[in-house]
Backbone as CSV, one residue per row, in Angstrom:
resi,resn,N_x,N_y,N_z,CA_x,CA_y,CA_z,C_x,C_y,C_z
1,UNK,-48.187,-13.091,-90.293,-49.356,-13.849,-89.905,-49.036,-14.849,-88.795
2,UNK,-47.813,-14.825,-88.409,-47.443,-16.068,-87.201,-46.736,-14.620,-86.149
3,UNK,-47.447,-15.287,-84.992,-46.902,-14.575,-83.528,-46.082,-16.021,-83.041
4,UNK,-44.514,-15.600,-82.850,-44.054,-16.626,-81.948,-43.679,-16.116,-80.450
5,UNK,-43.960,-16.879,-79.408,-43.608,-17.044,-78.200,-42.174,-17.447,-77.778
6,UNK,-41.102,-16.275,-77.121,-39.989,-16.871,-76.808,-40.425,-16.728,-75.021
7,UNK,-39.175,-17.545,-74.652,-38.358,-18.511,-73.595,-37.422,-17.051,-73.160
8,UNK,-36.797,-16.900,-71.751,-35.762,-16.022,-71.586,-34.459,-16.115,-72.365
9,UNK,-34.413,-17.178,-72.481,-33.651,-17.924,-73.354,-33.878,-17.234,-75.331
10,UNK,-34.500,-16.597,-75.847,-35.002,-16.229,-77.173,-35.128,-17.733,-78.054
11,UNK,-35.718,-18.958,-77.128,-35.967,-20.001,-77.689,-37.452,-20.370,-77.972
12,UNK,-38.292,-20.504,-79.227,-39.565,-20.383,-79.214,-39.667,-21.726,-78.790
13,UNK,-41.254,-21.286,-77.918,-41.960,-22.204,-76.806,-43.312,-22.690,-77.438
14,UNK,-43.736,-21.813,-78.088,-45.155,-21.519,-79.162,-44.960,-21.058,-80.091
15,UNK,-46.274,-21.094,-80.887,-46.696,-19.995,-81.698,-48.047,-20.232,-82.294
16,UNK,-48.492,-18.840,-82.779,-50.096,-18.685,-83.240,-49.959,-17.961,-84.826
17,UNK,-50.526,-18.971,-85.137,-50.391,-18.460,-86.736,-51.767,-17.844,-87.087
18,UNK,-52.326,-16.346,-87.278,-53.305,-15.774,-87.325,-54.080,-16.652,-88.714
19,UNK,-55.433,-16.730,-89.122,-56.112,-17.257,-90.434,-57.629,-16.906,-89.856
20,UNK,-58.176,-16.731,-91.139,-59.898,-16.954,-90.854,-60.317,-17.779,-92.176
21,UNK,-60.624,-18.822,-91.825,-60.790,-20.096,-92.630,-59.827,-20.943,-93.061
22,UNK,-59.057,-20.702,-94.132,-58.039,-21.727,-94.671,-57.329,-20.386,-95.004
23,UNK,-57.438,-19.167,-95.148,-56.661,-17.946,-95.378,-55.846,-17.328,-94.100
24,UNK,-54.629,-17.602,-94.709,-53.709,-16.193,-93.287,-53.873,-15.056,-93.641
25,UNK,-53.873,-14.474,-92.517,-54.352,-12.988,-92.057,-53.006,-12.060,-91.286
26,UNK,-52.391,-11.213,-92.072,-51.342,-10.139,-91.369,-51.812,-9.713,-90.553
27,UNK,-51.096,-10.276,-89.303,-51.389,-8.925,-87.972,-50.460,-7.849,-88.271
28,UNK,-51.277,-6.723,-88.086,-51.056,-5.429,-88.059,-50.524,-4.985,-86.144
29,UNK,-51.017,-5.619,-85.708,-51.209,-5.031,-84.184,-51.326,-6.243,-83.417
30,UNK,-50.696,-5.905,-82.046,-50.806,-7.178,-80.687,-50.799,-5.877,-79.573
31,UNK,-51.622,-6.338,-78.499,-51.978,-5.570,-77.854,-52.701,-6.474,-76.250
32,UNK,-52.152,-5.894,-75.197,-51.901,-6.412,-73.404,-52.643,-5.815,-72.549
33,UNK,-53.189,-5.779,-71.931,-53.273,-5.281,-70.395,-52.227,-5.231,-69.641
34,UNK,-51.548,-5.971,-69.365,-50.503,-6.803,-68.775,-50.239,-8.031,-69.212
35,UNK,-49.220,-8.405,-68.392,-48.320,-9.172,-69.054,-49.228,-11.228,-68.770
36,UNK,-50.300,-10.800,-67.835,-50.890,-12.028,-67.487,-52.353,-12.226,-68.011
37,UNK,-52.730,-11.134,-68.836,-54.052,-10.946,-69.362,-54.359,-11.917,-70.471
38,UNK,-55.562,-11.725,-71.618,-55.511,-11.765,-72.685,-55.017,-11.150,-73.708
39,UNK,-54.620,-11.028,-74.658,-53.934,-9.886,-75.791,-54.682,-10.462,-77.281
40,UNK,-54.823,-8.862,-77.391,-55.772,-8.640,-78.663,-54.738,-8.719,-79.652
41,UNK,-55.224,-9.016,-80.904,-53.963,-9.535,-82.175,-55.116,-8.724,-83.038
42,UNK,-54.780,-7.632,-84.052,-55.002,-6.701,-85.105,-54.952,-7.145,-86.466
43,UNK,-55.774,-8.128,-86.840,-55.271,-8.231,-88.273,-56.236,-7.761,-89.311
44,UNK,-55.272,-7.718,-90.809,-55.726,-6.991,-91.794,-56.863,-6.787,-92.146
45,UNK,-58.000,-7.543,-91.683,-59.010,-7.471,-92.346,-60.013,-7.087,-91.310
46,UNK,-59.598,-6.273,-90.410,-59.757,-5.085,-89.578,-61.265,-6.105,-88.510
47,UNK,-60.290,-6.981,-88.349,-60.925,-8.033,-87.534,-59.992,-8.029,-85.938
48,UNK,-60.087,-7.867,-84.301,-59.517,-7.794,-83.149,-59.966,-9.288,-82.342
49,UNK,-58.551,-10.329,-83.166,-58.735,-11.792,-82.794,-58.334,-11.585,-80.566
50,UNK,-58.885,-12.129,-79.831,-58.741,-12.231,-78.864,-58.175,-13.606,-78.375
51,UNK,-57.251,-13.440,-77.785,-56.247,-15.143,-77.281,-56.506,-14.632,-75.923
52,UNK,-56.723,-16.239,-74.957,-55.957,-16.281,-73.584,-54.592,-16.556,-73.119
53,UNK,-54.654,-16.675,-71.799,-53.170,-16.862,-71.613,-52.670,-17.720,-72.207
54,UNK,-53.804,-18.730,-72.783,-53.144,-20.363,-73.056,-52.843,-20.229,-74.796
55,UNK,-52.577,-18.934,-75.189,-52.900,-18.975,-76.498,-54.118,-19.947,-77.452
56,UNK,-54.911,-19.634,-76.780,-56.193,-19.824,-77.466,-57.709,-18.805,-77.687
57,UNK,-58.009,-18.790,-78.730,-58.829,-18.285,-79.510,-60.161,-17.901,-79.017
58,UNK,-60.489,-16.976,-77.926,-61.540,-17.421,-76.776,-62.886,-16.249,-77.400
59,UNK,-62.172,-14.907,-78.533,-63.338,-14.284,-79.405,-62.827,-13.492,-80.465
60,UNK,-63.697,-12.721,-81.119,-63.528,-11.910,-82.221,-64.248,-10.540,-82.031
61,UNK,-63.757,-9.660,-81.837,-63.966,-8.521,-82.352,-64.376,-7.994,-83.717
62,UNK,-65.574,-7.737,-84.380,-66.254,-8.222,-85.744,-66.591,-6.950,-86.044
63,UNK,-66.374,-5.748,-85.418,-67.912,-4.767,-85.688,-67.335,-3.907,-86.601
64,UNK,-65.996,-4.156,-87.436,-65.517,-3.200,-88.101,-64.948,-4.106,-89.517
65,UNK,-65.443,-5.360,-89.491,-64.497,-6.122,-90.526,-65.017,-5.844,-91.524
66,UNK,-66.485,-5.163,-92.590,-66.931,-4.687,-93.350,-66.395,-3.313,-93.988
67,UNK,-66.070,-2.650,-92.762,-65.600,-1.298,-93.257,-64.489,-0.207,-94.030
68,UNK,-64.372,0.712,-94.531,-63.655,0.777,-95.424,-62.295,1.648,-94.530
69,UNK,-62.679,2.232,-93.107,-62.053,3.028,-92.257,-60.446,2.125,-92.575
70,UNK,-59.323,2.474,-92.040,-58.099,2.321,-91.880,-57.983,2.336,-90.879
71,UNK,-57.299,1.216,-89.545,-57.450,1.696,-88.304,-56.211,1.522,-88.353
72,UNK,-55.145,2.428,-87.627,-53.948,3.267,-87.499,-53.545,2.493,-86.117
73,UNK,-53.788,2.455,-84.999,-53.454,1.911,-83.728,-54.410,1.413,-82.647
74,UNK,-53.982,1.003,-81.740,-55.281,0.583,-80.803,-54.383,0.225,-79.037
75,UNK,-55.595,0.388,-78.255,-54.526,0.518,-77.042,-56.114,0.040,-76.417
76,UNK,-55.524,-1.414,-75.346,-56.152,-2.272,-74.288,-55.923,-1.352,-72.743
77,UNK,-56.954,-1.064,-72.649,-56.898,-1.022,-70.690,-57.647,-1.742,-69.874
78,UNK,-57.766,-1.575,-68.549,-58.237,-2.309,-67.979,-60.041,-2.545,-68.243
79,UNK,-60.842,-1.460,-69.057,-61.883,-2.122,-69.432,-62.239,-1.299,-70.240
80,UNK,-61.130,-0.974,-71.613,-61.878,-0.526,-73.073,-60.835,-0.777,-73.976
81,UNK,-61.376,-0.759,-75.012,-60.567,-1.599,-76.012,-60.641,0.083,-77.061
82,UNK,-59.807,0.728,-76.998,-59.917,2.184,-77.899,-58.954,1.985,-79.269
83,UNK,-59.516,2.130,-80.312,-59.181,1.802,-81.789,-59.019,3.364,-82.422
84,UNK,-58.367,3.869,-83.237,-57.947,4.783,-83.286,-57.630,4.600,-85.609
85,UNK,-58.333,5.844,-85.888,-58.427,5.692,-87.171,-57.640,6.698,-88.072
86,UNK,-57.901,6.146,-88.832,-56.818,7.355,-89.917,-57.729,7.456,-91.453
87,UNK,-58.337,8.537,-91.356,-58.342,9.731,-90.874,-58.498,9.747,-89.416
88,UNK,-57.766,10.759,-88.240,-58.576,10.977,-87.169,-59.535,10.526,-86.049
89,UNK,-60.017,9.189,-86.160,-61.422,8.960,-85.181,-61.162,7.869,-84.136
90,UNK,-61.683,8.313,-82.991,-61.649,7.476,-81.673,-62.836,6.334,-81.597
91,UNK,-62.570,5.491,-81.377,-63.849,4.409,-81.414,-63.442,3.994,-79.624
92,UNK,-64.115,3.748,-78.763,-64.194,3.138,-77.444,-65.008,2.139,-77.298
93,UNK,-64.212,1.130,-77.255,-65.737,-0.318,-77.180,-64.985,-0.621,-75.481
94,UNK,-65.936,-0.941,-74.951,-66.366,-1.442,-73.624,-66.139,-3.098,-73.510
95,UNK,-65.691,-3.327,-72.780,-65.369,-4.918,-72.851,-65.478,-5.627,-71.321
């Protein structure tokens, strides 16, 4: 439930401890465009927390946190966010 930020050095600089309310939340998944973008963070409760560069909290990805699907992996490009399920299924959200 904590993403830390190292230094070239492997000295932490940050860190983001995932939660929704007073509860931590396992990330499953972190996910880039590049290395200067935003990055999507995957956690358990099939919620896609969105950070900026500044490590801060700028949205939520919500449209699946009800559901009973298993999502298996997920991959950021330059303008779709593709979630990938197990069983089998491609989801493409547009961003």
């Amino acid at each position: 439930s904590k993403m830390l930020f190292l230094n070239n050095d492997f000295e932490v600089y940050d860190e983001v401890i995932l939660k929704e309310g007073v509860s931590e939340i396992d990330i499953l998944g972190i996910g880039r465009k590049d290395n200067f973008s935003e990055f999507y963070v995957l956690g358990a409760n099939n919620i896609i927390y969105v950070y900026n560069t500044n490590n801060n909290l700028i949205s939520k990805i919500e449209d699946l946190k009800n559901s009973t699907l298993v999502i298996d992996d997920f991959e950021v490009s330059e303008d779709r966010l593709q979630v990938l399920f197990n069983p089998m299924i491609l989801l493409i959200i547009d961003h």
